[in-house]
C-alpha positions in Angstrom: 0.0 0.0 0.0 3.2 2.5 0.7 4.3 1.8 -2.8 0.9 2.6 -4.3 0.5 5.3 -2.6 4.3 6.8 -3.2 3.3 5.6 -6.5 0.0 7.9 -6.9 1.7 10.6 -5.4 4.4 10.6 -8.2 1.5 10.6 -10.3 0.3 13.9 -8.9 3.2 15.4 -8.7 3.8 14.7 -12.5 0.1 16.1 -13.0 0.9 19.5 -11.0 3.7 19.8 -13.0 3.8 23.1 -15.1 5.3 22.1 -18.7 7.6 25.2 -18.9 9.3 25.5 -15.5 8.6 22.6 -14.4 7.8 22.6 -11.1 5.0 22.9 -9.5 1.8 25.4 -10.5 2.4 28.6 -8.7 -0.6 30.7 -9.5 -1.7 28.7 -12.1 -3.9 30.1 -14.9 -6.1 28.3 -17.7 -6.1 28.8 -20.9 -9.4 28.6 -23.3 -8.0 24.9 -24.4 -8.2 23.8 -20.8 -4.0 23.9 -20.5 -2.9 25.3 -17.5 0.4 26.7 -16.5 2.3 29.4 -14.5 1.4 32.7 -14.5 4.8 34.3 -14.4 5.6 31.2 -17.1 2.9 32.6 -19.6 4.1 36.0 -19.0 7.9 35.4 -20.0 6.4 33.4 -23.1 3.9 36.2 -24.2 6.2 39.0 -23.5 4.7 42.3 -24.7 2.3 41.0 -27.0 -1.1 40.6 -26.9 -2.2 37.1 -28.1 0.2 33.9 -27.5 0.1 30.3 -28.7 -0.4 27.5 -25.9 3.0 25.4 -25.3 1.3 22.3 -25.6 -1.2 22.7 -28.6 -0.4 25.9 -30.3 -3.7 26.9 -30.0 -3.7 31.1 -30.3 -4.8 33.2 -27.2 -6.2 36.5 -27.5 -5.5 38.4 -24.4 -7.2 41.1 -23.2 -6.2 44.7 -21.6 -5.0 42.9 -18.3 -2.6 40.6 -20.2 -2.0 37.0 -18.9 -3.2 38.5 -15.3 -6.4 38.4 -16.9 -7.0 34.6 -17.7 -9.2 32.3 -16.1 -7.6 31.1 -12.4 -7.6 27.1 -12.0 -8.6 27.2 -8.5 -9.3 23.2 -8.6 -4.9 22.8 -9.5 -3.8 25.6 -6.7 -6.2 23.7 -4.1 -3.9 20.4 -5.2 -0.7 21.7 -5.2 -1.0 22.9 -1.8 -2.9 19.6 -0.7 0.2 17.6 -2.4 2.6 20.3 -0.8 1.3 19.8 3.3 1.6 16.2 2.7 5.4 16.2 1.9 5.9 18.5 4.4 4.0 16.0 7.3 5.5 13.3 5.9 8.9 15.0 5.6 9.5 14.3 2.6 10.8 17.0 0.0 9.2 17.9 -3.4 10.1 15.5 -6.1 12.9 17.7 -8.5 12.5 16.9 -12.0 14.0 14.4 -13.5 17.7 13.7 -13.6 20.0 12.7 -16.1 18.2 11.9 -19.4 14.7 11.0 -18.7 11.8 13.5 -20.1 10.2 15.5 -17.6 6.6 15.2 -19.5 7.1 11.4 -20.1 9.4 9.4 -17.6 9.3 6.8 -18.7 10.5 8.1 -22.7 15.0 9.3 -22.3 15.2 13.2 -23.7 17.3 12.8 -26.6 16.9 16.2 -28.2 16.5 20.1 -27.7 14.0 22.0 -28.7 15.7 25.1 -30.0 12.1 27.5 -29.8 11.3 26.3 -25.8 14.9 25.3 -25.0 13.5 22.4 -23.1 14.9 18.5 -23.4 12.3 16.3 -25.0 11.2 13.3 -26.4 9.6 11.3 -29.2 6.3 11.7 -27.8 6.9 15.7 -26.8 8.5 16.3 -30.3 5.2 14.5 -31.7 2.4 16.4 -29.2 3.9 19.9 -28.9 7.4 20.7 -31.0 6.6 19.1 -34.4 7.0 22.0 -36.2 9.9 23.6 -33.6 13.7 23.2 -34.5 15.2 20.9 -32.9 19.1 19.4 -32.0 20.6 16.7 -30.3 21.0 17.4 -26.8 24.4 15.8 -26.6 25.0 18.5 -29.7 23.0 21.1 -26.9 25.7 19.9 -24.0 28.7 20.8 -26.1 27.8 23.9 -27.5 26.7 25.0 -24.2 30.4 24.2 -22.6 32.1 26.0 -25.7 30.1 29.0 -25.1 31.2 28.8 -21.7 34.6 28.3 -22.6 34.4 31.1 -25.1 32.6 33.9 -22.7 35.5 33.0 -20.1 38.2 34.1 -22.8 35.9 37.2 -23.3 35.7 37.9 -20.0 39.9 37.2 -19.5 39.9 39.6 -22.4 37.8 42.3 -20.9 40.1 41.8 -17.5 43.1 42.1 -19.7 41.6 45.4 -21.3 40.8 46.9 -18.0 44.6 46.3 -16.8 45.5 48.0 -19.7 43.5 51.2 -19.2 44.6 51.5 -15.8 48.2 51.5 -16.8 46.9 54.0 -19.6 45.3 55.9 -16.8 48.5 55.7 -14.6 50.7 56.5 -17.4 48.6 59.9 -18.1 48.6 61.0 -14.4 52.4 60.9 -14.5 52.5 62.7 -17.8 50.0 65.3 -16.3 52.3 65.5 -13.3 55.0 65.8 -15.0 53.5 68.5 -17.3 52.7 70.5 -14.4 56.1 70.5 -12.7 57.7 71.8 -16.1 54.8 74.8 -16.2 55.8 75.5 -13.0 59.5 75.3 -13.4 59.0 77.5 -16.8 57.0 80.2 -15.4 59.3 80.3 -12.5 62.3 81.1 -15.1 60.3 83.3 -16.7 59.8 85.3 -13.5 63.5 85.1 -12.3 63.7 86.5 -16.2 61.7 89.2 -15.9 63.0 90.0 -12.3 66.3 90.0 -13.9 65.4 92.4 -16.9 63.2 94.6 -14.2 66.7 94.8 -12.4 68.5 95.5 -15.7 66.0 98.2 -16.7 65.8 99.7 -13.6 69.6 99.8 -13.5 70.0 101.2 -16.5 67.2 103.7 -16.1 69.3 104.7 -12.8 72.1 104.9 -14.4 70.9 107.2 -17.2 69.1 109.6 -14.6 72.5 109.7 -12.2 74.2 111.0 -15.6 71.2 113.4 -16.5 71.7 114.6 -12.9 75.3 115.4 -13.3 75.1 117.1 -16.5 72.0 119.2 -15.1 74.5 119.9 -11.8 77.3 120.5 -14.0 75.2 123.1 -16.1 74.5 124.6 -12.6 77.7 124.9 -11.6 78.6 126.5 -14.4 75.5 129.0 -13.9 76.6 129.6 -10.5 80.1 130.2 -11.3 78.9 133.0 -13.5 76.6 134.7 -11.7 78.5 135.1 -8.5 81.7 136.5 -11.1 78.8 138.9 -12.6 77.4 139.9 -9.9 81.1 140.5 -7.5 81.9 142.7 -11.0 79.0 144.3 -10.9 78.7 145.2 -6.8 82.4 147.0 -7.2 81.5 148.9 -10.2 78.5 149.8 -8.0 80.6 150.9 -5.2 83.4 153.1 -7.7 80.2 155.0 -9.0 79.5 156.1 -5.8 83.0 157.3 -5.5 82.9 158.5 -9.2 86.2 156.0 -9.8 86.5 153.6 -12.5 89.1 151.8 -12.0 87.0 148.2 -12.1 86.1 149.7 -16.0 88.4 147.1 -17.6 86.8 144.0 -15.4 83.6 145.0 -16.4 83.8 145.3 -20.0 85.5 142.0 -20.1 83.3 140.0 -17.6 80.0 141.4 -19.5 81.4 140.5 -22.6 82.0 137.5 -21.9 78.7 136.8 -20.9 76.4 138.7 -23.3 74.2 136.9 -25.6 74.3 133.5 -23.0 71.5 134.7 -20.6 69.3 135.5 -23.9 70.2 132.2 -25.6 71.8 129.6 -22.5 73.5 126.7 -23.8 70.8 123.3 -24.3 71.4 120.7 -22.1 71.3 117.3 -23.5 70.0 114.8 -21.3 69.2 111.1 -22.1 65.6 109.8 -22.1 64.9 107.5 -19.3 61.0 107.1 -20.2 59.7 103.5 -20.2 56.5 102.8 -22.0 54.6 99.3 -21.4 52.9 97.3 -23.6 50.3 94.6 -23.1 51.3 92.6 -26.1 54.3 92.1 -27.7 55.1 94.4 -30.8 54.0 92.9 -34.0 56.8 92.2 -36.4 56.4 93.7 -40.4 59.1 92.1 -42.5 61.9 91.9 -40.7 61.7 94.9 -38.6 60.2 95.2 -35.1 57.4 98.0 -35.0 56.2 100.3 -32.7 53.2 100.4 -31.9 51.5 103.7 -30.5 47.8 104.0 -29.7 45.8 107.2 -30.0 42.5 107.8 -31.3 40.3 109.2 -33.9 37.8 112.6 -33.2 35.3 114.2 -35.5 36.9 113.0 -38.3 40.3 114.4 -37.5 43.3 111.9 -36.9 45.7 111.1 -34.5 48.6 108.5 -34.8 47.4 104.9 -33.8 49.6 102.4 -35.5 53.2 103.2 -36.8 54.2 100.2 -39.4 57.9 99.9 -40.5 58.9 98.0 -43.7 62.2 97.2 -44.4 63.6 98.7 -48.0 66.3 96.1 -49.0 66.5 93.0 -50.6 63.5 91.1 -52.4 62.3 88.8 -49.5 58.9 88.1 -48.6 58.0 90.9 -46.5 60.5 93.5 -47.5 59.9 96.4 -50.1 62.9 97.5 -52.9 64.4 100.3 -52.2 62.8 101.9 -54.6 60.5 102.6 -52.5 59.5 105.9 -54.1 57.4 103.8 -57.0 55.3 102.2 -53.9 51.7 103.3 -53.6 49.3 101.8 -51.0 45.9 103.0 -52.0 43.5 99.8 -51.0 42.2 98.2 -47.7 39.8 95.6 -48.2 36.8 95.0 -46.3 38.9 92.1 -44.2 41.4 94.7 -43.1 44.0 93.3 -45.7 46.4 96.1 -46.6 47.6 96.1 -50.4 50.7 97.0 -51.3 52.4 97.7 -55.1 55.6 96.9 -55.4 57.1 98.4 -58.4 60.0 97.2 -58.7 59.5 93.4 -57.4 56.7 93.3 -59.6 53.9 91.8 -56.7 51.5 93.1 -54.4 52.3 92.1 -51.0 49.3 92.0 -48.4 49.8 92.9 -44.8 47.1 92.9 -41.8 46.1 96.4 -40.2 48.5 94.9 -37.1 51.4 94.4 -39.6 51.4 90.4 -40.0 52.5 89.1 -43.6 50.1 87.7 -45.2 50.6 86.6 -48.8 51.8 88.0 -52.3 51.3 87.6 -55.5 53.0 89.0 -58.6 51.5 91.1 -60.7 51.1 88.7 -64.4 49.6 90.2 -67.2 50.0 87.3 -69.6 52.3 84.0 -69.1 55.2 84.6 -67.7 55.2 88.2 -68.4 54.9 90.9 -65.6 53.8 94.6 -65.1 55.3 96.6 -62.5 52.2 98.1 -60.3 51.6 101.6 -59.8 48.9 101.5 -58.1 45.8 98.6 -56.7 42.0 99.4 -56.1 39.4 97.2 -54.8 36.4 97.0 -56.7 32.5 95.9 -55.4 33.4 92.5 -55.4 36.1 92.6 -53.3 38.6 91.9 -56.5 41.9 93.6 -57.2 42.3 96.5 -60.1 45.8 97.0 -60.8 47.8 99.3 -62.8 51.2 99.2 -64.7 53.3 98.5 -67.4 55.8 96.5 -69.0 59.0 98.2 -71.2 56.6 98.3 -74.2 53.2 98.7 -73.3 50.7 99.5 -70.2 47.8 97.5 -68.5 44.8 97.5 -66.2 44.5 94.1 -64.7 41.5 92.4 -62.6 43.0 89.8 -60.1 41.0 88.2 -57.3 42.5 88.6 -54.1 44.6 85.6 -54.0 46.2 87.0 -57.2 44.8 84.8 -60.2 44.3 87.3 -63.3 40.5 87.5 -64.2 40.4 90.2 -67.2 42.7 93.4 -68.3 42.8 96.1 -70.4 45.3 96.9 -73.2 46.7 100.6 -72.4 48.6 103.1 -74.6 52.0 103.4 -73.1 52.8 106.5 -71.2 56.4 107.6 -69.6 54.3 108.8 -66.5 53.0 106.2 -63.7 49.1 106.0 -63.3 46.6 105.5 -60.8 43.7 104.0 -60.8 40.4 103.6 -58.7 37.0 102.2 -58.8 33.7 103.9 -59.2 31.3 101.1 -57.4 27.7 102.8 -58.3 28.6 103.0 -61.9 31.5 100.1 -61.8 33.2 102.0 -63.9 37.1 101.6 -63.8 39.2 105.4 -63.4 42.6 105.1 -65.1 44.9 108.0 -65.2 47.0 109.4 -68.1 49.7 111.6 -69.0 50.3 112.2 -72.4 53.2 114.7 -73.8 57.0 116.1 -72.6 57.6 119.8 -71.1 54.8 122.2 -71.8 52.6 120.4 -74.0 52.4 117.3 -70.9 48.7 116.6 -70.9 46.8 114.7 -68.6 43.4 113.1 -68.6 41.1 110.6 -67.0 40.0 107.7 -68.7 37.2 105.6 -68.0 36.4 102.4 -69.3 33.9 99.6 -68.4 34.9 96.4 -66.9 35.4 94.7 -70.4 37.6 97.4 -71.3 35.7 99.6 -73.5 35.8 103.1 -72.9 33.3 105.6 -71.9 34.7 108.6 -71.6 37.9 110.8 -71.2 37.7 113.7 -68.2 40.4 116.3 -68.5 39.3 120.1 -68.8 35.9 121.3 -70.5 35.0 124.7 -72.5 33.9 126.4 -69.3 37.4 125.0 -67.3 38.9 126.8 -70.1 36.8 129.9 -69.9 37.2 129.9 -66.3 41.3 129.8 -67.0 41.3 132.5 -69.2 39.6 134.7 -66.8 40.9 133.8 -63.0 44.4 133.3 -65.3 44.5 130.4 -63.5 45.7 127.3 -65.1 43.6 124.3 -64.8 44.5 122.0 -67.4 45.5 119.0 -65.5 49.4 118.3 -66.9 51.0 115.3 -64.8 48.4 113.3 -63.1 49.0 111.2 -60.1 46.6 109.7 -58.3 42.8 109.3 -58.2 39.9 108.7 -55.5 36.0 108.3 -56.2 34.0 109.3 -53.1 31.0 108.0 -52.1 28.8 110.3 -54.5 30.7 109.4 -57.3 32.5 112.5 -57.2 36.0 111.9 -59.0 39.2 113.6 -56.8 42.6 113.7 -59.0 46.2 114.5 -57.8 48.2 116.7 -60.4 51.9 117.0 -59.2 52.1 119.2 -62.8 50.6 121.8 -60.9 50.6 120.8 -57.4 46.6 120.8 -57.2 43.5 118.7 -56.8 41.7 118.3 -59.9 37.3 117.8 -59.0 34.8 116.4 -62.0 32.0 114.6 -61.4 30.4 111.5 -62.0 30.0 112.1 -66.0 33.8 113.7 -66.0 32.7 117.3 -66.0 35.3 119.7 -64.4 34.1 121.2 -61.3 36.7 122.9 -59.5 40.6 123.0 -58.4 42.4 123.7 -55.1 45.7 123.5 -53.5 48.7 125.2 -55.4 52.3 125.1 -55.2 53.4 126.3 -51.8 53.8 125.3 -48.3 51.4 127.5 -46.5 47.9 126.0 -44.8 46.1 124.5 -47.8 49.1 125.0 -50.5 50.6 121.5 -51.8 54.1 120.4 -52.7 54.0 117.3 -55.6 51.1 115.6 -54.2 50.4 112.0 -54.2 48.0 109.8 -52.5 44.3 110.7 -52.4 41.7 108.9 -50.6 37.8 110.6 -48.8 36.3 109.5 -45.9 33.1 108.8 -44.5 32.3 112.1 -43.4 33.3 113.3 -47.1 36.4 114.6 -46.0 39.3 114.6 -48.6 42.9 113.5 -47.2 45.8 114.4 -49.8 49.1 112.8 -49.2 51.6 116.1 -49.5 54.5 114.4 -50.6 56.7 117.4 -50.9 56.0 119.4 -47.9 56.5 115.9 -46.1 52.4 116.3 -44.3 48.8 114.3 -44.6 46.4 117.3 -45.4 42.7 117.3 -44.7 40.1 119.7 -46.8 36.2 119.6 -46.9 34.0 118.5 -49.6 34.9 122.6 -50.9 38.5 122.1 -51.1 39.1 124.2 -48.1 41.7 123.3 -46.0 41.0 121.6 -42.3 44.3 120.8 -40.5 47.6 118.7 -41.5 46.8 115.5 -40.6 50.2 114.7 -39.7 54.3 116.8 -39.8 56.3 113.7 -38.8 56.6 112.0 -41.7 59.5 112.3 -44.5 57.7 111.4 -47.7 54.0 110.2 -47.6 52.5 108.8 -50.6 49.8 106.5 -50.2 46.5 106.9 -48.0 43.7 104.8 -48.3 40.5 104.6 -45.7 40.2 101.0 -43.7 36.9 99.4 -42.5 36.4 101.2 -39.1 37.4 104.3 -40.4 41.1 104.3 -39.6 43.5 106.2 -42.1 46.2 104.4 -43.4 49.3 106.1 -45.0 52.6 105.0 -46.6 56.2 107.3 -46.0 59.4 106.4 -47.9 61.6 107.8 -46.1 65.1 108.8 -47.0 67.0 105.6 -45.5 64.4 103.2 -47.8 62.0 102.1 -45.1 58.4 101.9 -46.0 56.3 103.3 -42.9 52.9 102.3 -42.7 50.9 104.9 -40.0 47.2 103.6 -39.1 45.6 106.7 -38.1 
């Protein structure tokens, strides 16, 4: 009876079984085909979605809103289970654990010899023909060893991954060194540089000492010598004093010699040359043009009147990048771009060579007019597009070329040749190209205005008109323009032209009528000397490089003169207007140097 009834009790246990986890129901649930199985085990095999297919019959589910939760409790199969569970537990027995070794779970008595792949469960004939028929299936010895390579192989992943991790920790260690490392030589650097600057504070200071202790003596020296003759002056002139009380003059001599010898230094005393001991900071280091250091001096700019800002120094020797022949008077910068980029001609080298407004080297290019063959620039313009119109000539014949700015030729225009150098600008309302002329030798030099179209054909020619003449004849003034140098379009189209034949500024307008002259030979306020450069402002102020009187003149829209710009400079000869209003000008001074001022 023990056996039958250990027997019957196997049976139940097999019966209480759930297929998929295979132990016994917790919280079982039936399905429509009377199947009954875990909840949690129907969950896992429904996942997300909202119908599933039975595990033993395939027969399709559709659950509702609650999901598996909301199927059908089998009250009758919990009641068992925990009927069949107090019995083991008074009997003290354990629950049955599924079957060992090879023996299928569903049917003991049948040995599992294969896997189903889709329910990764051992099974049998009779499973494979009830439930997996149409389920993949492999050998479960097969199952066995792929499972133990897999093991195999995810502990040499894992011995990889260990491997990696040591590897980035030396990585890591190695960097914190490097960092450590890094910092000490920061710190060691910036702790030379101080004991640097300490040591050039001491030599400056020194040597500013030095030069005041030397100022000091030649000032006390001076004194001295003051002193000395004073008190001989004034012991002279206390006894001649005291013999013209007495009506003697006996100290007569003394006194013609000792006032002699002093007459004409009280009204002019001898200078006293001291040495300057003035220091003047900056906050970053002077920018380098060429290959010449250059001062930098900031000012700034008021009502359209300007003050020095930026003083640029090129160096006039030699045909390196960055340098200027030193034939220097044949260089004209008349263009700033939009970007800043100063343009300048080089003559001689045959290139333009662009600089920054801070005096950095940028590029060059030369100036080809066809092939190999070059022009030497007189002069550059910028046009609305931001290209380059330059102007020049070769030994035989004269040009007008169109470069973009990184100096590839677009278009040019053939050009009689002339002995004189032209200049050339840009009228952008009417893009029209301005090309001066001078025609002639002596007195029959002529000069003239053409203007052509970008294609090169010509419009017109601007040089004097039947009431210019008329106007001549009367004022006996002449106006006919006779060695043109340089030209300027302002912002109203009104045309601006240097003539260094007559040391005046030719007007016309925008149709090349002649509307007035000013300026004139002379070095008074508003008189000109061989002017150059020409450029107008913003505020429609005209700026006139006076080459000859060595000054940067300002005049109104009239020709009435404003102020000189600028004294200090030896030669100027270009001035052009940057972006933000700054005026730039070229000097050539006598020693071959280029000087770029940024006013």
């Amino acid at each position: 009876m023990a056996a039958a009834a250990s027997t019957l009790g196997e049976h139940f246990s097999e019966e209480l079984t759930c297929s998929i986890c295979l132990e016994l129901f917790t919280r079982p649930k039936v399905l429509p085909c009377q199947h009954t199985f875990c909840q949690d085990c129907l969950q896992d095999h429904a996942g997300k979605k909202k119908h599933l297919k039975c595990p033993n019959c395939r027969q399709q589910v559709e659950l509702s809103s609650q999901g598996v939760a909301g199927l059908q409790d089998n009250h009758l199969v919990t009641s068992l289970c925990e009927r069949l569970q107090n019995q083991a537990t008074l009997s003290g027995e354990t629950r049955e654990q599924p079957q060992s070794g090879n023996r299928c779970s569903f049917h003991p008595s049948e040995e599992a010899k294969l896997l189903c792949k889709q329910c990764n469960i051992p099974v049998c004939n009779e499973c494979l023909d009830e439930m997996h028929s149409d389920h993949a299936t492999m050998s479960l010895k097969k199952a066995l060893q792929e499972r133990e390579q897999l093991i195999a192989e995810g502990k040499n992943i894992l011995e990889t991954f260990h491997s990696f991790i040591l590897i980035l920790k030396e990585k890591e260690k190695s960097l914190n060194e490097q960092k450590q490392q890094t910092d000490k030589s920061i710190n060691q650097t910036y702790k030379q540089m101080v004991q640097k600057l300490t040591e050039n504070r001491d030599h400056l200071l020194s040597r500013v000492d030095n030069k005041h202790r030397k100022n000091k003596e030649v000032l006390q020296k001076e004194r001295d010598r003051l002193l000395a003759g004073k008190n001989e002056l004034s012991t002279v002139c206390g006894r001649a004093e005291k013999e013209r009380q007495k009506g003697a003059f006996s100290e007569r001599t003394v006194l013609i010699q000792v006032v002699g010898k002093y007459r004409g230094k009280a009204a002019a005393p001898t200078p006293v040359q001291t040495q300057s001991a003035v220091f003047q900071p900056t906050d970053t280091p002077a920018p380098v043009l060429g290959d010449v250091t250059v001062p930098v001096v900031a000012k700034t700019r008021h009502g359209g009147h300007y003050q020095a800002e930026t003083v640029l120094i090129l160096h006039g020797e030699g045909r390196e990048t960055g340098t200027i022949h030193d034939s220097c008077v044949k260089l004209k910068l008349v263009s700033v771009s939009d970007e800043g980029e100063i343009f300048l001609a080089d003559c001689v080298n045959q290139k333009i060579q662009v600089f920054t407004l801070q005096g950095t080297f940028v590029r060059q290019f030369p100036t080809v007019v066809s092939g190999e063959e070059k022009m030497g620039p007189n002069d550059v313009a910028t046009d609305g597009k931001g290209n380059l119109w330059v102007v020049g000539g070769t030994y035989s014949a004269d040009y007008a070329v169109q470069y973009n700015k990184q100096g590839r030729m677009l278009r040019k225009i053939d050009l009689q040749w002339v002995h004189r150098n032209r200049g050339i600008a840009v009228d952008t309302r009417r893009n029209h190209i301005l090309i001066t002329q001078a025609t002639g030798d002596g007195d029959n030099e002529h000069g003239e205005v053409l203007v052509f179209r970008p294609d090169g054909t010509l419009v017109r020619t601007a040089s004097r008109s039947w009431m210019g003449w008329f106007k001549s004849l009367f004022w006996k003034q002449r106006i006919q323009m006779k060695h043109p140098r340089y030209i300027t379009v302002d912002e109203e189209g009104t045309i601006f032209v240097t003539d260094c034949g007559n040391d005046c500024v030719f007007v016309y307008n925008g149709d090349g009528q002649f509307l007035f002259q000013f300026g004139g030979f002379g070095s008074g306020k508003g008189q000109l000397y061989c002017p150059a450069g020409i450029c107008t402002d913003r505020a429609g102020y005209i700026v006139v490089a006076d080459a000859g009187n060595s000054r940067v003149v300002m005049f109104d829209k009239t020709g009435s003169f404003l102020k000189h710009i600028t004294t200090d400079v030896e030669t100027p000869w270009g001035v052009a207007m940057a972006p933000q209003g700054q005026l730039v000008v070229t000097n050539c001074d006598y020693s071959s140097n280029v000087i770029i001022q940024v006013l």
